[in-house]
C-alpha positions, 0 to 999 in steps of 0.5 A: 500500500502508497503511504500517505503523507500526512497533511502538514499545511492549513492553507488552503486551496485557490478555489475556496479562497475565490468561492469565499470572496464572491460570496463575501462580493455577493453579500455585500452587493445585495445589501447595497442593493437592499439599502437603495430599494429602501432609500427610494421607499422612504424607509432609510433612518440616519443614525443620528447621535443621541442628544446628552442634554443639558448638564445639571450643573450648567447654571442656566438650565431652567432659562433654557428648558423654559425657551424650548418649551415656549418655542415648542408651544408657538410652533404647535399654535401655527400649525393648528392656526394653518389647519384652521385657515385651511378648514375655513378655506374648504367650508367658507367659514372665517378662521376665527370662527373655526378656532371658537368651534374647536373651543366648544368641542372642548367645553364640557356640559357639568355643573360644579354642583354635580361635581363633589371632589371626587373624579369624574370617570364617566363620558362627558357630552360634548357640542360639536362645531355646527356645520355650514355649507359653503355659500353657493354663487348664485347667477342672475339670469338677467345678468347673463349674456346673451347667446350669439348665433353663428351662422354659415356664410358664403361659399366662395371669396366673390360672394364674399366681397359682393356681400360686404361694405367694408374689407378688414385685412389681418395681417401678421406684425412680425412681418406686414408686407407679406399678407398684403395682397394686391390682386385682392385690393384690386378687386376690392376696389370701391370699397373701404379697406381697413389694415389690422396689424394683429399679434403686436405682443410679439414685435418690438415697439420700435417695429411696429411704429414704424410699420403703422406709420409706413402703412398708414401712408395707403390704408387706414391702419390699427394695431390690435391684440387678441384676448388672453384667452385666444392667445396661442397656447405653448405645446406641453404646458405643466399642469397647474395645481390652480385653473386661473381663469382667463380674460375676455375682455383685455383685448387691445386696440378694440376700442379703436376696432369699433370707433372706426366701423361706428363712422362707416356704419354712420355714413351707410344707410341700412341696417347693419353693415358687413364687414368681411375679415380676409387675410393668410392663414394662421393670420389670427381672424377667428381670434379677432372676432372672438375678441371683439365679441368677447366670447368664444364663438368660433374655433382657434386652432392651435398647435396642440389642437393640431397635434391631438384633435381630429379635424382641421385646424384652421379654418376652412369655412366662412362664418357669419357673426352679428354684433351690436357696436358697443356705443349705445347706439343700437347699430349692428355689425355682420362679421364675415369670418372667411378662410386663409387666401389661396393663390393661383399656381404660377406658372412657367417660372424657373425651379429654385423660384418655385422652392422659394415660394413654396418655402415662404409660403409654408414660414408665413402660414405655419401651418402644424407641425412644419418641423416634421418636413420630409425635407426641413433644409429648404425652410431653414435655407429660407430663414438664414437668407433673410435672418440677420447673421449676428441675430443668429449668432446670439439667439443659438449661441454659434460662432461666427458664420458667412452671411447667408450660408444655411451650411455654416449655420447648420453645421454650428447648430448640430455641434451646439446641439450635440446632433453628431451622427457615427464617424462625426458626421453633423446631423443637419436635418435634426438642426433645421428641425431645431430650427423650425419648431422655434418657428412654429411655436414662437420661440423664434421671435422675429420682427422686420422693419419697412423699406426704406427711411419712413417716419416713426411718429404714432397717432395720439390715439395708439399711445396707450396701445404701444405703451403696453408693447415690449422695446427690442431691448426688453425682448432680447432679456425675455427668457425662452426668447429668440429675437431674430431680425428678417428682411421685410417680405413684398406684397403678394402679386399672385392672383387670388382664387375667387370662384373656389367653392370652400369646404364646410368643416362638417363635410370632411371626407374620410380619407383625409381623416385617415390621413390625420390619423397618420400625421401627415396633416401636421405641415402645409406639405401634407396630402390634405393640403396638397390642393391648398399648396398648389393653389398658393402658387407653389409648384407641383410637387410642392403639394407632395411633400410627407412628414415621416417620424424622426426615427424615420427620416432620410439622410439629407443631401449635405451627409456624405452617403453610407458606405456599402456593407460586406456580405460574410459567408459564415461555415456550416457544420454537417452533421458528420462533424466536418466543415462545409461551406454554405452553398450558393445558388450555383455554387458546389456543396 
C-alpha cells in the first residue's frame, strides 16, 4: 500500500479562497442593493447621535428648558392656526370662527354642583362645531349674456366681397408686407379697406411704429391684440395645481376696432353693415372676432389642437357673426369670418423660384407641425437668407458664420446641439428641425422693419396701445426668447382664387381623416393640403411633400452617403462533424 503523507499545511486551496470572496462580493452587493430599494421607499433612518442634554450643573438650565418649551408651544399654535385657515378655506367659514368651534368641542356640559371632589370617570357630552355649507354663487339670469348665433356664410371669396361694405385685412406684425395682397385690393376696389396689424405682443415697439406709420401712408391702419384667452397656447404646458381663469375682455386696440366701423356704419344707410375679415392663414381672424365679441364663438386652432384633435385646424369655412357696436347706439355689425387666401399656381417660372415660394409660403402660414418636413433644409435655407447673421449668432449661441450660408449655420447648430451622427458626421436635418419648431411655436421671435427711411411718429390715439408693447431691448432679456431680425417680405402679386367653392368643416371626407390619423396633416406639405399648396402658387410637387417620424427620416443631401456593407459567408457544420461551406445558388456543396 502508497503511504500517505500526512497533511502538514492549513492553507488552503485557490478555489475556496475565490468561492469565499464572491460570496463575501455577493453579500455585500445585495445589501447595497437592499439599502437603495429602501432609500427610494422612504424607509432609510440616519443614525443620528443621541442628544446628552443639558448638564445639571450648567447654571442656566431652567432659562433654557423654559425657551424650548415656549418655542415648542408657538410652533404647535401655527400649525393648528394653518389647519384652521385651511378648514375655513374648504367650508367658507372665517378662521376665527373655526378656532371658537374647536373651543366648544372642548367645553364640557357639568355643573360644579354635580361635581363633589371626587373624579369624574364617566363620558362627558360634548357640542360639536355646527356645520355650514359653503355659500353657493348664485347667477342672475338677467345678468347673463346673451347667446350669439353663428351662422354659415358664403361659399366662395366673390360672394364674399359682393356681400360686404367694408374689407378688414389681418395681417401678421412680425412681418406686414407679406399678407398684403394686391390682386385682392384690386378687386376690392370701391370699397373701404381697413389694415389690422394683429399679434403686436410679439414685435418690438420700435417695429411696429414704424410699420403703422409706413402703412398708414395707403390704408387706414390699427394695431390690435387678441384676448388672453385666444392667445396661442405653448405645446406641453405643466399642469397647474390652480385653473386661473382667463380674460375676455383685455383685448387691445378694440376700442379703436369699433370707433372706426361706428363712422362707416354712420355714413351707410341700412341696417347693419358687413364687414368681411380676409387675410393668410394662421393670420389670427377667428381670434379677432372672438375678441371683439368677447366670447368664444368660433374655433382657434392651435398647435396642440393640431397635434391631438381630429379635424382641421384652421379654418376652412366662412362664418357669419352679428354684433351690436358697443356705443349705445343700437347699430349692428355682420362679421364675415372667411378662410386663409389661396393663390393661383404660377406658372412657367424657373425651379429654385418655385422652392422659394413654396418655402415662404409654408414660414408665413405655419401651418402644424412644419418641423416634421420630409425635407426641413429648404425652410431653414429660407430663414438664414433673410435672418440677420449676428441675430443668429446670439439667439443659438454659434460662432461666427458667412452671411447667408444655411451650411455654416447648420453645421454650428448640430455641434451646439450635440446632433453628431457615427464617424462625426453633423446631423443637419435634426438642426433645421431645431430650427423650425422655434418657428412654429414662437420661440423664434422675429420682427422686420419697412423699406426704406419712413417716419416713426404714432397717432395720439395708439399711445396707450404701444405703451403696453415690449422695446427690442426688453425682448432680447425675455427668457425662452429668440429675437431674430428678417428682411421685410413684398406684397403678394399672385392672383387670388375667387370662384373656389370652400369646404364646410362638417363635410370632411374620410380619407383625409385617415390621413390625420397618420400625421401627415401636421405641415402645409401634407396630402390634405396638397390642393391648398398648389393653389398658393407653389409648384407641383410642392403639394407632395410627407412628414415621416424622426426615427424615420432620410439622410439629407449635405451627409456624405453610407458606405456599402460586406456580405460574410459564415461555415456550416454537417452533421458528420466536418466543415462545409454554405452553398450558393450555383455554387458546389
Amino acid at each position: 500500500m502508497p503511504q500517505i503523507r500526512k497533511k502538514t499545511s492549513k492553507r488552503g486551496t485557490t478555489h475556496k479562497r475565490q468561492k469565499l470572496k464572491h460570496k463575501v462580493s455577493q453579500g455585500r452587493k445585495k445589501a447595497k442593493k437592499e439599502a437603495r430599494k429602501e432609500q427610494a421607499a422612504g424607509k432609510t433612518h440616519k443614525k443620528s447621535k443621541k442628544d446628552p442634554g443639558i448638564p445639571n450643573n450648567f447654571p442656566y438650565k431652567d432659562q433654557i428648558l423654559a425657551e424650548v418649551a415656549e418655542s415648542r408651544r408657538q410652533a404647535t399654535e401655527e400649525k393648528q392656526r394653518r389647519k384652521n385657515e385651511k378648514r375655513a378655506a374648504l367650508t367658507g367659514l372665517d378662521a376665527e370662527d373655526v378656532e371658537d368651534s374647536q373651543k366648544n368641542i372642548m367645553d364640557v356640559d357639568v355643573d360644579e354642583n354635580q361635581n363633589d371632589g371626587q373624579g369624574f370617570d364617566g363620558i362627558m357630552s360634548i357640542r360639536p362645531a355646527p356645520l355650514v355649507p359653503p355659500k353657493k354663487k348664485t347667477v342672475e339670469l338677467s345678468n347673463l349674456e346673451p347667446v350669439i348665433p353663428v351662422t354659415e356664410g358664403p361659399q366662395s371669396l366673390r360672394e364674399v366681397l359682393q356681400k360686404a361694405d367694408v374689407l378688414l385685412h389681418v395681417v401678421d406684425a412680425r412681418d406686414p408686407a407679406a399678407g398684403l395682397s394686391e390682386a385682392l385690393f384690386k378687386e376690392a376696389t370701391g370699397k373701404d379697406i381697413i389694415l389690422l396689424v394683429n399679434k403686436i405682443d410679439s414685435v418690438p415697439r420700435e417695429s411696429l411704429v414704424s410699420w403703422l406709420s409706413y402703412l398708414r401712408l395707403t390704408y387706414a391702419t390699427l394695431p390690435f391684440r387678441v384676448a388672453d384667452a385666444f392667445l396661442p397656447s405653448k405645446p406641453n404646458p405643466p399642469p397647474a395645481s390652480k385653473k386661473i381663469p382667463v380674460k375676455l375682455n383685455d383685448a387691445l386696440g378694440s376700442d379703436a376696432v369699433w370707433q372706426q366701423l361706428s363712422k362707416l356704419k354712420a355714413k351707410k344707410s341700412g341696417e347693419e353693415l358687413v364687414v368681411a375679415l380676409t387675410g393668410v392663414t394662421n393670420s389670427g381672424k377667428s381670434a379677432v372676432i372672438n375678441s371683439l365679441a368677447r366670447a368664444n364663438l368660433l374655433p382657434i386652432y392651435n398647435l396642440n389642437s393640431a397635434i391631438s384633435a381630429k379635424g382641421p385646424y384652421t379654418t376652412t369655412s366662412a362664418s357669419e357673426v352679428v354684433l351690436e357696436i358697443p356705443d349705445k347706439s343700437g347699430a349692428k355689425v355682420r362679421l364675415i369670418d372667411t378662410p386663409g387666401l389661396e393663390y393661383v399656381r404660377a406658372e412657367g417660372v424657373e425651379e429654385q423660384e418655385k422652392e422659394m415660394t413654396r418655402a415662404r409660403d409654408i414660414l408665413l402660414r405655419s401651418r402644424g407641425r412644419i418641423d416634421r418636413l420630409k425635407d426641413p433644409l429648404f425652410a431653414v435655407t429660407h430663414i438664414v437668407s433673410r435672418a440677420n447673421t449676428q441675430d443668429l449668432m446670439l439667439a443659438y449661441s454659434l460662432p461666427a458664420f458667412s452671411q447667408g450660408d444655411p451650411t455654416s449655420f447648420l453645421a454650428g447648430m448640430a455641434r451646439a446641439s450635440g446632433l453628431i451622427k457615427k464617424r462625426g458626421v453633423l446631423d443637419h436635418a435634426g438642426a433645421a428641425r431645431i430650427v423650425l419648431r422655434d418657428w412654429s411655436i414662437g420661440k423664434f421671435a422675429r420682427y422686420t422693419m419697412p423699406p426704406g427711411s419712413s417716419t416713426t411718429s404714432s397717432s395720439t390715439n395708439d399711445e396707450g396701445t404701444l405703451a403696453t408693447v415690449k422695446s427690442r431691448k426688453e425682448l432680447r432679456k425675455a427668457e425662452d426668447v429668440k429675437l431674430v431680425q428678417l428682411q421685410p417680405g413684398e406684397a403678394e402679386k399672385r392672383e387670388v382664387l375667387l370662384d373656389d367653392v370652400w369646404v364646410i368643416d362638417e363635410e370632411v371626407s374620410e380619407d383625409e381623416a385617415d390621413d390625420e390619423d397618420t400625421g401627415d396633416e401636421e405641415a402645409s406639405g401634407d396630402e390634405d393640403g396638397d390642393e391648398d399648396e398648389a393653389d398658393q402658387g407653389s409648384d407641383p410637387e410642392s403639394g407632395e411633400e410627407e412628414i415621416v417620424d424622426e426615427d424615420e427620416e432620410e439622410v439629407p443631401e449635405l451627409l456624405p452617403p453610407p458606405k456599402r456593407k460586406r456580405t460574410v459567408s459564415f461555415a456550416v457544420v454537417s452533421s458528420r462533424g466536418k466543415r462545409q461551406r454554405r452553398s450558393g445558388k450555383n455554387g458546389r456543396s
